[in-house]
C-alpha positions as CSV (number, residue, x, y, z in Angstrom):
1,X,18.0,26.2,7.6
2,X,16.2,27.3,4.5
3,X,14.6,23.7,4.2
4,X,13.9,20.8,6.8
5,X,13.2,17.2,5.9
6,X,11.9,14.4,9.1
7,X,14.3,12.1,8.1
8,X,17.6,10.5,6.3
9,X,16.5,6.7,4.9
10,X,19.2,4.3,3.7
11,X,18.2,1.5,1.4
12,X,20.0,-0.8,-0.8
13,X,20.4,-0.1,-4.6
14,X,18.3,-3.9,-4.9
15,X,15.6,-2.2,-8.2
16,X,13.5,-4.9,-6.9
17,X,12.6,-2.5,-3.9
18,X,12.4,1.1,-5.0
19,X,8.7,1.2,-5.6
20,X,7.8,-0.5,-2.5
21,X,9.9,1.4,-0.1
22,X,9.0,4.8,-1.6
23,X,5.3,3.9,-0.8
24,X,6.1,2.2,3.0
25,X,7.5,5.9,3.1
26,X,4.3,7.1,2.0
27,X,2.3,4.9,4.3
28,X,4.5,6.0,7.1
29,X,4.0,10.0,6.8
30,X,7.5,10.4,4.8
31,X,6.2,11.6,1.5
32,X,8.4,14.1,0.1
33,X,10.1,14.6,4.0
34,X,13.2,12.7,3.2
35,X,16.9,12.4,2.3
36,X,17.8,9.0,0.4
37,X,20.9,7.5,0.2
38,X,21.5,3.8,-1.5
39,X,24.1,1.7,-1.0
40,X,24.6,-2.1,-1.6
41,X,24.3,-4.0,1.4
42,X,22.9,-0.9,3.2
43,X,25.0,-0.8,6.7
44,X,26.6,-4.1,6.1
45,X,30.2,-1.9,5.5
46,X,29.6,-0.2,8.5
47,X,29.1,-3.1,10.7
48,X,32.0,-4.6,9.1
49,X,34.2,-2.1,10.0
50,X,34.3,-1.1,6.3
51,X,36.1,2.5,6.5
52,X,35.2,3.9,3.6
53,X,31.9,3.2,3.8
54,X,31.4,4.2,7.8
55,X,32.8,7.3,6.4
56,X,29.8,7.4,3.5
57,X,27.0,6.4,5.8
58,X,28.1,8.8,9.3
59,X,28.6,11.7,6.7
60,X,25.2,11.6,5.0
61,X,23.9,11.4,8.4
62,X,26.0,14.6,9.9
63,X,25.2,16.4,6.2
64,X,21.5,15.6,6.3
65,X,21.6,16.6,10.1
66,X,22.9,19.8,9.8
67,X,21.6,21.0,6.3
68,X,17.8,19.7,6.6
69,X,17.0,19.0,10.9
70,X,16.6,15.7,10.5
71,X,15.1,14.0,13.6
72,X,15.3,10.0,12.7
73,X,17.3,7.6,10.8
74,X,15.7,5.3,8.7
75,X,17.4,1.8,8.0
76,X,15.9,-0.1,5.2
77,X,18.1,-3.8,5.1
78,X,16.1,-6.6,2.7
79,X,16.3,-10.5,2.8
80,X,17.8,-12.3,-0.9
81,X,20.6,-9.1,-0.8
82,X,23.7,-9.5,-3.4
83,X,25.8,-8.2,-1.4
84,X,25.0,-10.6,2.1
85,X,25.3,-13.3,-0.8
86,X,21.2,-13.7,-1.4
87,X,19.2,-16.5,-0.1
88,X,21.7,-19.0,-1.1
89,X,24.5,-18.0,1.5
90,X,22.4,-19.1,4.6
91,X,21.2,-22.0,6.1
92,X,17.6,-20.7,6.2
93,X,15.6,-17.5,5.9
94,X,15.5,-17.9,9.7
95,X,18.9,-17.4,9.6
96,X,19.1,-14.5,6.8
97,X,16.6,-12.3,8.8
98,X,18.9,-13.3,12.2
99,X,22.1,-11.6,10.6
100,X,19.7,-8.7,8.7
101,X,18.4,-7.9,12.3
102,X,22.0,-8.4,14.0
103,X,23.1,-5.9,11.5
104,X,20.6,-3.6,12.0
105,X,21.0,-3.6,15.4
106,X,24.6,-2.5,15.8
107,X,24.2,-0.2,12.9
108,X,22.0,1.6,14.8
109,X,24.3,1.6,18.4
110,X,27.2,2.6,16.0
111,X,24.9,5.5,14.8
112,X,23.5,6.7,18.0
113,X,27.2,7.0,20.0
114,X,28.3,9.3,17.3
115,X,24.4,11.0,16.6
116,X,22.3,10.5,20.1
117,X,20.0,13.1,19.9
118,X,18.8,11.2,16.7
119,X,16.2,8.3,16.4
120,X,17.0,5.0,14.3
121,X,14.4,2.9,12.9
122,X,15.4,-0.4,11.8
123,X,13.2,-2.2,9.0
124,X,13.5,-5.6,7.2
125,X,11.9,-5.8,3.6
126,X,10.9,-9.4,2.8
127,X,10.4,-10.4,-0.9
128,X,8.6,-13.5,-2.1
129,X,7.7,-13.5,-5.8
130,X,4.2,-14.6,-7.0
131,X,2.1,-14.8,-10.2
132,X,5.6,-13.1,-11.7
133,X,5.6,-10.2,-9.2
134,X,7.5,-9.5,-6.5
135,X,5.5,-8.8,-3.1
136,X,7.3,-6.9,-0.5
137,X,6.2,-6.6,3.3
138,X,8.2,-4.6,5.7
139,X,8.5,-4.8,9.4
140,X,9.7,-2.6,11.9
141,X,11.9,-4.2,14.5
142,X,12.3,-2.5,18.0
C-alpha cells in the first residue's frame, strides 16, 4: 500500500451536514485520514435489503480496505433525513432516533459478518435550527 487512511465514513448527501461532520471528524483525530462516501439515507438500503446499494456500501468498504488499511467504519445516520421521510414520518423524535439507531445497529452486524476484523462506529447527527442556523450535535452510540 502506497497510502493508508484510519477509516472509511459514510454520511448522507443532507448539505445541511457537510461542515459539521467534516469537523466531528476533525475533533475525533480523522483530519485528512479518511475515505468518504455519501449516499441518501446512508445504510438505510442496506438494511432494507436494497441490492444495489448493499452492493455500493460492502464494495466501498472491501475497496477502501484493501487499497488504503482501513481499520474502522464510520456510520454517520442524521435525524429530519429525506430519504427516512424527515421529521414528519414519525410519531416523535423519540421515535426517529429509535429507527436511526435500529438501523445503525444492524448496519453494522451486516458489516462486521462480511468485514470482522474491522471496527464500526455508529453516530446519530441531531439538527435543530436556531437564530437561522442550523446546530448539529453528534453522539456516538455503543
Amino acid at each position: 500500500m502506497s497510502h493508508s487512511c484510519q477509516a472509511i465514513v459514510f454520511t448522507c448527501i443532507d448539505f445541511r451536514f457537510h461542515s459539521a461532520i467534516r469537523d466531528f471528524l476533525v475533533s475525533n483525530s480523522l483530519k485528512d485520514n479518511y475515505d468518504l462516501v455519501s449516499l441518501a439515507g446512508v445504510t438505510k438500503g442496506l438494511v432494507e435489503g436494497d441490492k444495489a446499494c448493499s452492493e455500493i456500501i460492502l464494495k466501498q468498504i472491501d475497496i477502501s480496505h484493501n487499497l488504503h488499511g482501513i481499520k474502522e467504519v464510520l456510520l454517520i445516520h442524521h435525524l429530519d433525513c429525506g430519504a427516512y421521510g424527515g421529521h414528519k414520518a414519525f410519531d416523535s423524535l423519540a421515535a426517529e432516533g429509535e429507527k436511526q439507531a435500529g438501523d445503525l445497529a444492524y448496519a453494522k452486524e451486516l458489516i462486521q459478518a462480511k468485514f470482522p476484523n474491522l471496527d464500526v462506529k455508529k453516530v446519530i447527527a441531531r439538527i435543530q435550527e436556531k437564530g437561522g442556523e442550523n446546530l448539529i450535535d453528534f453522539e456516538e452510540l455503543s
